[in-house]
DRENDO-359557 format. One record per residue (C-alpha): residue number from 1; x, y, z. Coordinates in nm, 2 decimals, m for minus. Layout:
REM DRENDO-359557
- NUM | X | Y | Z
...
//
This chain:
REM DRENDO-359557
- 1 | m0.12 | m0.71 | m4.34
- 2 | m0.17 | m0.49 | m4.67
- 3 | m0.15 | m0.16 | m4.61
- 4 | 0.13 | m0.15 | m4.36
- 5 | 0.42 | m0.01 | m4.52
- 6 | 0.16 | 0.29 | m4.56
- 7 | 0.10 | 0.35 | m4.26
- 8 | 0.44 | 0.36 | m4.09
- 9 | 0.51 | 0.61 | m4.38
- 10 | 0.26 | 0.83 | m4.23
- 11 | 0.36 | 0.79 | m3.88
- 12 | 0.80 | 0.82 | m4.01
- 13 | 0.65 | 1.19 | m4.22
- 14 | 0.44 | 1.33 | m3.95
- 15 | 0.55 | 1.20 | m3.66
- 16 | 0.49 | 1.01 | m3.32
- 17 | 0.17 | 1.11 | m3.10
- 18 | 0.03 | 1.33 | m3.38
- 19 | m0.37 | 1.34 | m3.46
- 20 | m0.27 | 1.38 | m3.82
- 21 | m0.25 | 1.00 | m3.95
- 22 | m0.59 | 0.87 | m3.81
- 23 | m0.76 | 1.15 | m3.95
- 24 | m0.64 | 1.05 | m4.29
- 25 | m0.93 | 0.81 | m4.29
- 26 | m1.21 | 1.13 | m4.33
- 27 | m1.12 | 1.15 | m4.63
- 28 | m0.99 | 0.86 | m4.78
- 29 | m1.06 | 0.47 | m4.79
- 30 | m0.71 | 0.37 | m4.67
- 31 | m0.33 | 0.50 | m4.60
- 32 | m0.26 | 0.33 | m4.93
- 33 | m0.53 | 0.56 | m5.12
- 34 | m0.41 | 0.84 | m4.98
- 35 | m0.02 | 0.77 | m5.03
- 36 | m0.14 | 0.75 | m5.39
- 37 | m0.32 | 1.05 | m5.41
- 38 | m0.08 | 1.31 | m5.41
- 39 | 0.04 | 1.65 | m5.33
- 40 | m0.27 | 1.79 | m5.42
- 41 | m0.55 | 1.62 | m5.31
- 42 | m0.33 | 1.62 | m4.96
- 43 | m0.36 | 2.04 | m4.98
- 44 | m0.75 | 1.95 | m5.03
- 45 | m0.76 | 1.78 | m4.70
- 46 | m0.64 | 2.11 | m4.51
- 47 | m0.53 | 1.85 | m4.25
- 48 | m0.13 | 1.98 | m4.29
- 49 | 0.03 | 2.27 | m4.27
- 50 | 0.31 | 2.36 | m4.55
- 51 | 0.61 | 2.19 | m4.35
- 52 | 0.34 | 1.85 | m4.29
- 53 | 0.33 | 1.86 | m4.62
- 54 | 0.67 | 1.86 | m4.76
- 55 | 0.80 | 1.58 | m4.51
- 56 | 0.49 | 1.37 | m4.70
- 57 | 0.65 | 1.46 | m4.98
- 58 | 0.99 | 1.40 | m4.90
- 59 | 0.95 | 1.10 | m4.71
- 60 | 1.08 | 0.77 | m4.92
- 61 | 0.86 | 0.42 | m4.87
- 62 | 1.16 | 0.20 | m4.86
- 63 | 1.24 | 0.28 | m4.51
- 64 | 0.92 | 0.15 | m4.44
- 65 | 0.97 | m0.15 | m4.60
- 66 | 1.30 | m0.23 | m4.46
- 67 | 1.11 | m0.20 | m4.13
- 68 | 0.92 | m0.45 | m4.21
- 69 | 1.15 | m0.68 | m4.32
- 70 | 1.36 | m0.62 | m3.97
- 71 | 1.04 | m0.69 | m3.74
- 72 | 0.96 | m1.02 | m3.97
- 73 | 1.30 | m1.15 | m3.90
- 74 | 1.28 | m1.07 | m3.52
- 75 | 0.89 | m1.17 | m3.46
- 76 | 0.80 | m0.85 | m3.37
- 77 | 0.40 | m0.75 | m3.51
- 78 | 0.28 | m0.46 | m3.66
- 79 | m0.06 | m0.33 | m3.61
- 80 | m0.21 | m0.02 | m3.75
- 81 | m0.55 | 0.13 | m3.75
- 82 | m0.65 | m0.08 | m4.09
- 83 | m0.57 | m0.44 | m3.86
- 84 | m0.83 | m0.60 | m3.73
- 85 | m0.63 | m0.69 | m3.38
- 86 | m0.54 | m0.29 | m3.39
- 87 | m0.68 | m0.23 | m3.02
- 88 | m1.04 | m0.06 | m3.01
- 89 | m0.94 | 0.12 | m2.70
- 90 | m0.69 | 0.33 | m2.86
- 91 | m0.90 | 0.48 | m3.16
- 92 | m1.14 | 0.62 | m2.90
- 93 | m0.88 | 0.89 | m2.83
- 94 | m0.77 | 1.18 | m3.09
- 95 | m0.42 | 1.08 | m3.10
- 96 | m0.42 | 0.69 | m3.15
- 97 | m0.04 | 0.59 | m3.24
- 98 | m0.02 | 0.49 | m3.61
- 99 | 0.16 | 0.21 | m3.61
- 100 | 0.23 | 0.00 | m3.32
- 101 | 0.50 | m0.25 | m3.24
- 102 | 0.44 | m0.59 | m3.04
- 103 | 0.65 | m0.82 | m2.88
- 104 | 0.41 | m1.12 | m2.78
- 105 | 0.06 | m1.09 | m2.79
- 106 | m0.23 | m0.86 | m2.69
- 107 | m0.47 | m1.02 | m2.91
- 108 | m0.88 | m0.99 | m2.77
- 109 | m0.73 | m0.69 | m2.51
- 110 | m1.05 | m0.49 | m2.57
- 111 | m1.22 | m0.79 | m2.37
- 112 | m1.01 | m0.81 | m2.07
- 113 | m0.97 | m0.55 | m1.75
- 114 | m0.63 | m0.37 | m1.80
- 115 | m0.54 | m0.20 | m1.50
- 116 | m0.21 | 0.03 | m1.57
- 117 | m0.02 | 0.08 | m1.23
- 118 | 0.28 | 0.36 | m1.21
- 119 | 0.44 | 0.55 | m0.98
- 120 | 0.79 | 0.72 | m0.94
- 121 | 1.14 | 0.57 | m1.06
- 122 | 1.30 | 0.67 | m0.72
- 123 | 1.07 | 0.43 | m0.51
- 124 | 1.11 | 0.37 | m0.16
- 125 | 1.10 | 0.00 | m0.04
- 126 | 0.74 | m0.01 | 0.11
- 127 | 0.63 | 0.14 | m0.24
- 128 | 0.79 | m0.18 | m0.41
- 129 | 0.64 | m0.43 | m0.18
- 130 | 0.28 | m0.26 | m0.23
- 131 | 0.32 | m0.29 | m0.62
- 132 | 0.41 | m0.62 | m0.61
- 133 | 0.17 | m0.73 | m0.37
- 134 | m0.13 | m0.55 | m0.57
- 135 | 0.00 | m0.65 | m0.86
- 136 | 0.02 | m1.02 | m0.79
- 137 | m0.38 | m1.03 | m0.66
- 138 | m0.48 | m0.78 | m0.95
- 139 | m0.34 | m1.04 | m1.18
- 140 | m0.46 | m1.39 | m0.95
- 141 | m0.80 | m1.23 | m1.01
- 142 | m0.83 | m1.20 | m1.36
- 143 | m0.67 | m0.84 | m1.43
- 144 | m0.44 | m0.78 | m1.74
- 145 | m0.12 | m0.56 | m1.53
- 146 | 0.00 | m0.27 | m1.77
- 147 | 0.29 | m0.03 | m1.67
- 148 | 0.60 | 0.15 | m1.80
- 149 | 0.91 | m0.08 | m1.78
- 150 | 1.11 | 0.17 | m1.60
- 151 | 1.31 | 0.11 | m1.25
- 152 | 1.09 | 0.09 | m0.94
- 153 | 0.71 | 0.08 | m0.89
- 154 | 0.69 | 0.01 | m1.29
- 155 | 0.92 | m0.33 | m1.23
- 156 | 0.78 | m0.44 | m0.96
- 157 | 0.45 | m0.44 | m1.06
- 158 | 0.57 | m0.63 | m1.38
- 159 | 0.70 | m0.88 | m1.12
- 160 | 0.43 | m0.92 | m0.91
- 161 | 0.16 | m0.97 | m1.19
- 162 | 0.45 | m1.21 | m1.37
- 163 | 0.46 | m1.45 | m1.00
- 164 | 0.12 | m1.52 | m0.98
- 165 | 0.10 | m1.60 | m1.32
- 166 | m0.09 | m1.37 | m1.48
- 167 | m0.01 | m1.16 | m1.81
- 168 | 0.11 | m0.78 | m1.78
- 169 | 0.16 | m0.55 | m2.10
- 170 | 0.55 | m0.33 | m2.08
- 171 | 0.46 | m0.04 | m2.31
- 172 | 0.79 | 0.15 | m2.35
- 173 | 0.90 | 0.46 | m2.48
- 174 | 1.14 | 0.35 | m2.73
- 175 | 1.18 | 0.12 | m2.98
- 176 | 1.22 | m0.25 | m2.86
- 177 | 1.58 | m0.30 | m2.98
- 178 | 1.67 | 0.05 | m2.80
- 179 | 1.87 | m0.11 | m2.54
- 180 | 1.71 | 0.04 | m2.25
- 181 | 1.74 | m0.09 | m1.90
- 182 | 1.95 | m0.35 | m1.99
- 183 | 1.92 | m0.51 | m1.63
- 184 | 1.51 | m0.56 | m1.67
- 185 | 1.59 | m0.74 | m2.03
- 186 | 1.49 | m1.10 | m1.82
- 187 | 1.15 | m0.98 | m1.73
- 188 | 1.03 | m0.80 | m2.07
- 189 | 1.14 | m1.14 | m2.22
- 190 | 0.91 | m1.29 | m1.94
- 191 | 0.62 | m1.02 | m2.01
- 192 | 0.63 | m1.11 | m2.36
- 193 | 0.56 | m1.47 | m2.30
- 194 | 0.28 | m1.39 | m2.07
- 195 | 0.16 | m1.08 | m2.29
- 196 | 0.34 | m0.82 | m2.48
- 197 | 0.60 | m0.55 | m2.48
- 198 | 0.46 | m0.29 | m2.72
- 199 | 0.56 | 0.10 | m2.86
- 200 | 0.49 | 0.30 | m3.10
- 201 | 0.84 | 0.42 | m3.19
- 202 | 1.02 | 0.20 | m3.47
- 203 | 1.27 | m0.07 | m3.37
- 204 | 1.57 | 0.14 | m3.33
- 205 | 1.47 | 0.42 | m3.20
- 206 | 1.62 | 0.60 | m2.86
- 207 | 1.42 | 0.71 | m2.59
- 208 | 1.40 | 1.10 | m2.56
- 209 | 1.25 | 1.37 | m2.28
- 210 | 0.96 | 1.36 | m2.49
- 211 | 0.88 | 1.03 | m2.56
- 212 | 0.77 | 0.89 | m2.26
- 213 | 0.50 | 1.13 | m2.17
- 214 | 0.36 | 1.04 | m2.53
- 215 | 0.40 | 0.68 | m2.40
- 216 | 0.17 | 0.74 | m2.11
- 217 | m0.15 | 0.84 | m2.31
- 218 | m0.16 | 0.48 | m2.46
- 219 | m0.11 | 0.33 | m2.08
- 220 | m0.40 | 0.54 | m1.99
- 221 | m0.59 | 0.47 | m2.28
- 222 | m0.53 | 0.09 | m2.33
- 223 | m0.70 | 0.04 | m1.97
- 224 | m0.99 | 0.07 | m1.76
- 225 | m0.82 | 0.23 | m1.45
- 226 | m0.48 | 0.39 | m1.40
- 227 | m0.36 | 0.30 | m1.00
- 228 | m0.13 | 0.56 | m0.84
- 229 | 0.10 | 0.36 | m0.63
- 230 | 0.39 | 0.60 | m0.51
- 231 | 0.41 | 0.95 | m0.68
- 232 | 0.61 | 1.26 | m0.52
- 233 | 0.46 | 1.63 | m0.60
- 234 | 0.64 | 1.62 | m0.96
- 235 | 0.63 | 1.23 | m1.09
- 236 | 0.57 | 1.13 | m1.42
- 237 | 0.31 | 0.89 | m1.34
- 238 | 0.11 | 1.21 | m1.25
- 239 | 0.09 | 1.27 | m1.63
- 240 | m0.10 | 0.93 | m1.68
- 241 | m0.33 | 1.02 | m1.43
- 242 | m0.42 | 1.33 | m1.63
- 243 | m0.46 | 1.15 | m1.90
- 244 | m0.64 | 0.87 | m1.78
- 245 | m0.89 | 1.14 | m1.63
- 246 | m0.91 | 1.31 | m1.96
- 247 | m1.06 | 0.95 | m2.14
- 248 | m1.28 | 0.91 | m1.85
- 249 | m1.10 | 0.62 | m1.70
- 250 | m1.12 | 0.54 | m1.32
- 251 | m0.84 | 0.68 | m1.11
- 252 | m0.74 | 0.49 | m0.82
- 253 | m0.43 | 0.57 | m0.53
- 254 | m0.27 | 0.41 | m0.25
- 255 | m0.29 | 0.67 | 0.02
- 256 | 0.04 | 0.78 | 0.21
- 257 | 0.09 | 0.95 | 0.50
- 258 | 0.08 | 1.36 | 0.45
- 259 | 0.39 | 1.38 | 0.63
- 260 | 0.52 | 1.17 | 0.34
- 261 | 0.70 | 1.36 | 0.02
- 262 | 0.68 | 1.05 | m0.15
- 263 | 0.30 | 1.03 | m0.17
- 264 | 0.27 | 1.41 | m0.18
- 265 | 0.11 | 1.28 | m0.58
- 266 | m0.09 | 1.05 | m0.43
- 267 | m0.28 | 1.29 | m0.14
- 268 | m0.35 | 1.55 | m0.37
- 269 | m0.52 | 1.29 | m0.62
- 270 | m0.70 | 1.14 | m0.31
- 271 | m0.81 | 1.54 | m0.23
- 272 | m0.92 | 1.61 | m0.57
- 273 | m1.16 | 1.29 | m0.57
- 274 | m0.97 | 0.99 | m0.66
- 275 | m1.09 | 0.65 | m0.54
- 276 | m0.88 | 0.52 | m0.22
- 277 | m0.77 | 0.16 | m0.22
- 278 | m0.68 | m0.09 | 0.05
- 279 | m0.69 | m0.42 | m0.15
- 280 | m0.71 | m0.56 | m0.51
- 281 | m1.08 | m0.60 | m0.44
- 282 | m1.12 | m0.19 | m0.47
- 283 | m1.07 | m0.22 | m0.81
- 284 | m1.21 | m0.57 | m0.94
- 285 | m1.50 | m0.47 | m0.78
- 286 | m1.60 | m0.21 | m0.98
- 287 | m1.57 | m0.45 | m1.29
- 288 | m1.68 | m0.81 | m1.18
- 289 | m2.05 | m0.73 | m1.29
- 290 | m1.91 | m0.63 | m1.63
- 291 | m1.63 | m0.88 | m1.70
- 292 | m1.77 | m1.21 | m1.46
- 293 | m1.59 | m1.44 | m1.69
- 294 | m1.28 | m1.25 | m1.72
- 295 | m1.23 | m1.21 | m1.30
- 296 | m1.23 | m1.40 | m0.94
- 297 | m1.26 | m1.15 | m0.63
- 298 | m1.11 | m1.50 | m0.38
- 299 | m0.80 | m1.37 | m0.22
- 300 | m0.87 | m1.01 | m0.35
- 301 | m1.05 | m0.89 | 0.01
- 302 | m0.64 | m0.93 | 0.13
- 303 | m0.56 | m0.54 | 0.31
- 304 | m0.24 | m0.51 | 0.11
- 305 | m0.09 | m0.37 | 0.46
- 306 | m0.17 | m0.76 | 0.60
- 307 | m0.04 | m0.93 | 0.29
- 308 | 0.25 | m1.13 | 0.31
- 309 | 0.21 | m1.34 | 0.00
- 310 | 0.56 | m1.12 | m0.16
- 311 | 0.75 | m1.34 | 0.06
- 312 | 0.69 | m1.63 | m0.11
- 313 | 0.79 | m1.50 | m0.46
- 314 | 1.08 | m1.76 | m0.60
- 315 | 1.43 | m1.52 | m0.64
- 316 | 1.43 | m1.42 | m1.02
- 317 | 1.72 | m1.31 | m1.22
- 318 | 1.56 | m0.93 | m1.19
- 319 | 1.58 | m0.93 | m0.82
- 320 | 1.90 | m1.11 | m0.80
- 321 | 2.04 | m0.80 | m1.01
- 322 | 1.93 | m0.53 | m0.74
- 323 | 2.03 | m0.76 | m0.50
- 324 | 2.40 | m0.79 | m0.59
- 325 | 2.40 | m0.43 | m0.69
- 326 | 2.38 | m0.35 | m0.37
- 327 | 2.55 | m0.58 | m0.18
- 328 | 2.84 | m0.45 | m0.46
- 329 | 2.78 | m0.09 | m0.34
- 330 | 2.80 | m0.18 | 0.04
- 331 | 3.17 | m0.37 | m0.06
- 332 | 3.28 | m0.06 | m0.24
- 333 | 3.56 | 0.07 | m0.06
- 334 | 3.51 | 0.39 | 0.11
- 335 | 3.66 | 0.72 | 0.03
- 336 | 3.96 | 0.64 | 0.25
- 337 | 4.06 | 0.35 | 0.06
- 338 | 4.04 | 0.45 | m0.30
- 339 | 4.34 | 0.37 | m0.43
- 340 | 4.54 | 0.63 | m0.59
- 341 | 4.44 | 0.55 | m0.94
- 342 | 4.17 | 0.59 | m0.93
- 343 | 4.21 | 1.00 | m0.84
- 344 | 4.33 | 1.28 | m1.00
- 345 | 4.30 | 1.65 | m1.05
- 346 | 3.99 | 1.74 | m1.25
- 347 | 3.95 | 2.06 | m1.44
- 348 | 3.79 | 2.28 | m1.20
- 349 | 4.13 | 2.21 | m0.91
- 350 | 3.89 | 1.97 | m0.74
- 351 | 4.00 | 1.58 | m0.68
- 352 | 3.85 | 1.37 | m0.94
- 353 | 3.74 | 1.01 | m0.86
- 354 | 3.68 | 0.79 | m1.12
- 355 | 3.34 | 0.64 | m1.11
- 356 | 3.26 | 0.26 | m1.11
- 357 | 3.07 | 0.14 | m1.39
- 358 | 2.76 | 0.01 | m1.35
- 359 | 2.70 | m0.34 | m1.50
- 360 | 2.37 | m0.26 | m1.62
- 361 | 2.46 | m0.06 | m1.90
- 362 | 2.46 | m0.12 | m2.25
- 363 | 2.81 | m0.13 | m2.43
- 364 | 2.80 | 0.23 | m2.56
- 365 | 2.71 | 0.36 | m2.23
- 366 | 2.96 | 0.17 | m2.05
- 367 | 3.24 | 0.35 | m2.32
- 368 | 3.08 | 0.68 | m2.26
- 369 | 3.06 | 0.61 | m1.87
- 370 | 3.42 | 0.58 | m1.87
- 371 | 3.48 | 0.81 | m2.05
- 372 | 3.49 | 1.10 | m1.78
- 373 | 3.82 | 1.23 | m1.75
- 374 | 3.67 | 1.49 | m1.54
- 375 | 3.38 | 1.57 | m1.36
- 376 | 3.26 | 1.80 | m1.69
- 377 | 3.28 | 1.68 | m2.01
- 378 | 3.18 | 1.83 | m2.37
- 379 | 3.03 | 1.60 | m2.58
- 380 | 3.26 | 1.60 | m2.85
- 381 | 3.55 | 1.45 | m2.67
- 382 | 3.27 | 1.20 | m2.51
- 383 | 3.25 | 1.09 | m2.85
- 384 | 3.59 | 1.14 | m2.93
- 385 | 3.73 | 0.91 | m2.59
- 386 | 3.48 | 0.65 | m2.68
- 387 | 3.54 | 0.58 | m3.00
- 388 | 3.21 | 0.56 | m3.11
- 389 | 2.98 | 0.80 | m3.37
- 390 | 2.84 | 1.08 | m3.28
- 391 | 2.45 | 0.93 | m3.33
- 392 | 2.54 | 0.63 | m3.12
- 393 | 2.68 | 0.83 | m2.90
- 394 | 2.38 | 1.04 | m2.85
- 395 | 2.18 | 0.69 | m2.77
- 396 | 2.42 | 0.60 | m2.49
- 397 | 2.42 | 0.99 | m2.33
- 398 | 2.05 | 0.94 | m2.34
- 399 | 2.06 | 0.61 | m2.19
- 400 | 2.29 | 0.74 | m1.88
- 401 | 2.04 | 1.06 | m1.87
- 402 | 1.80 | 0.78 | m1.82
- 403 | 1.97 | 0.61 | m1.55
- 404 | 2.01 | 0.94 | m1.36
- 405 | 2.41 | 0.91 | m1.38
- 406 | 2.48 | 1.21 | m1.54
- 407 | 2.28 | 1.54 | m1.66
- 408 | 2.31 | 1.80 | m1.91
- 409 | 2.47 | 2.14 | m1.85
- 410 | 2.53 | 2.44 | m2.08
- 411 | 2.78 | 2.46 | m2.39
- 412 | 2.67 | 2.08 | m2.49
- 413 | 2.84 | 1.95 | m2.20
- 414 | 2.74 | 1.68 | m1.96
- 415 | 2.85 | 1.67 | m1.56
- 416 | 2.86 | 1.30 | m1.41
- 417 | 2.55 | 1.33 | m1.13
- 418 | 2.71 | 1.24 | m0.83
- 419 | 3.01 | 1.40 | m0.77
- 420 | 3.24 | 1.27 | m0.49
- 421 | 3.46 | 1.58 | m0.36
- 422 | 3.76 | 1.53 | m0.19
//
């Protein structure tokens, strides 16, 4: 639509998650009027502080419209605050994102029940299975299924809304040609037939520390209920409850066992006054009076405990991945048996073993991964080994950050995660 280009100007100037671009509106008719207005009438506003202000300035439209150009040739929308389809739901809070990017279609979401689900990356298999199963019944009644794309609870409740045929929303903390997670590419491909894989962040760009707890306040707010489905003391998906209890939305857990770490999250929600749940119908009933056209509460009543309808999901190329991961991991030889090339002395008099690559990686991680000559590496022989630059570089250390296989350390070095000592 017109305007656009304007608007991802504002969001490329000011940045992501900041209040600054909606507020524009106060005080002028469009992003276009104000892009027009100039340097002055911007210190009028006394919206930006000196340094706002000079990234305004210094900030060149033509990036924007390349942008544009890039998502037209891949099919990816743009909405902004000015579009019509721009979701309602996400101008009700004070930091709406300026521009988002859409894979698919979330068209009329304002009229449907969104229910975002999360819980931790490091899930245990009984966390899975309940995410799935809830998942699949939230969907067969009429539910829209939002969550994170990440590994674990996040995937499989992707999966379990995608089996029973139902649409589900991947809202991801990067841009969508980042290539993150390579091995869950097959079901955003499959979300964005069903519904949409959306962001705020512009086609390219990686996924940081900070930009997936700026993700979560658009899961919270895009729905009418967060669920908490597996969530140690520290887990991320505790930040979308916050969130979702700052706009007022309903908060809903799967209880766990106090003698559990892994729903030490979930407990202390429960504690503080969050709504238990034992089926799919704890949640569509609080909205079947409000959306009857949108939902059906047959086979909700199922205890998730009793529910057996996971086994009858078809094999997809997602699980099939795990799967062979780790049947891959249980052939691996053992210690014993690694041959003799594969170990050296590493730089601290230890044995170094070489680590096997993951086949989930993107290309520049997989360089970088093998990269490790040592169990400590500085970043500019990384680069150096791999023979790739220094930005992409950056992208694939982030990516492997991301992955939990290796972690940063001081002097702008990085120390492969699980070190095998011999």
């Amino acid at each position: 639509m017109a305007g656009t280009e304007y608007w991802i100007w504002l969001q490329s100037a000011l940045g992501y998650a900041s209040p600054k671009p909606i507020r524009v509106l106060e005080h002028f008719e469009n992003a276009e009027e104000f892009y027009h207005a100039g340097l002055d009438r911007w210190k009028n506003t006394q919206l930006f502080t000196p340094k706002e202000l000079k990234s305004l300035r210094d900030t060149s439209l033509k990036d924007s419209d390349k942008i544009i150009r890039l998502c037209q040739r891949k099919y990816y929308r743009i909405l902004t605050p000015e579009d019509e389809n721009y979701p309602k739901r996400l101008l009700r809070i004070t930091t709406p994102p300026a521009v988002l990017y859409v894979k698919g279609s979330m068209d009329g979401i304002d009229d449907e029940v969104v229910v975002t689900m999360v819980g931790t990356r490091k899930s245990t298999d009984r966390g899975n299975k309940t995410a799935a199963i809830l998942a699949y019944r939230l969907a067969q009644g009429g539910a829209i299924v939002l969550s994170g794309g990440a590994k674990g609870i996040d995937t499989h409740c992707h999966l379990g809304a995608l089996e029973a045929g139902g649409r589900t929303i991947v809202v991801l903390g990067c841009g969508l040609d980042y290539p993150y997670l390579a091995e869950n590419h097959g079901m955003r491909c499959r979300a964005a037939e069903e519904g949409a894989v959306i962001t705020e962040y512009q086609p390219s760009q990686g996924a940081s520390k900070f930009s997936f707890p700026q993700r979560n306040r658009i899961m919270a707010a895009l729905s009418l209920a967060t669920v908490i489905v597996e969530a140690g003391e520290r887990s991320g998906a505790l930040i979308t409850a916050d969130q979702a209890l700052e706009y007022g939305k309903d908060i809903f857990v799967i209880p766990g066992s106090i003698m559990d770490r892994e729903y030490t999250g979930n407990n202390k929600l429960l504690r503080d006054g969050a709504k238990p749940i034992y089926s799919a119908m704890d949640i569509l009933s609080e909205y079947i009076c409000e959306y009857p056209h949108r939902m059906s509460l047959e086979h909700s009543a199922v205890p998730i405990g009793e529910d057996n309808v996971i086994d009858e999901f078809p094999k997809n190329d997602i699980i099939e991945k795990i799967e062979r991961k780790k049947t891959k991991k249980e052939k691996e030889p053992s210690e014993k048996t690694s041959t003799k090339k594969e170990i050296k002395e590493d730089n601290t008099g230890g044995l170094f073993v070489k680590p096997t690559t993951p086949d989930f990686l993107s290309e520049s991680a997989v360089k970088i991964y093998e990269s490790f000559t040592n169990y400590e590496m500085p970043f500019d022989i990384l680069s150096s080994n791999s023979k790739i630059p220094a930005s992409e570089a950056l992208r694939a250390i982030t990516e492997l950050e991301l992955f939990g296989l290796i972690h940063a350390i001081p002097g702008n070095r990085y120390a492969l995660t699980n070190r095998k000592e011999r």
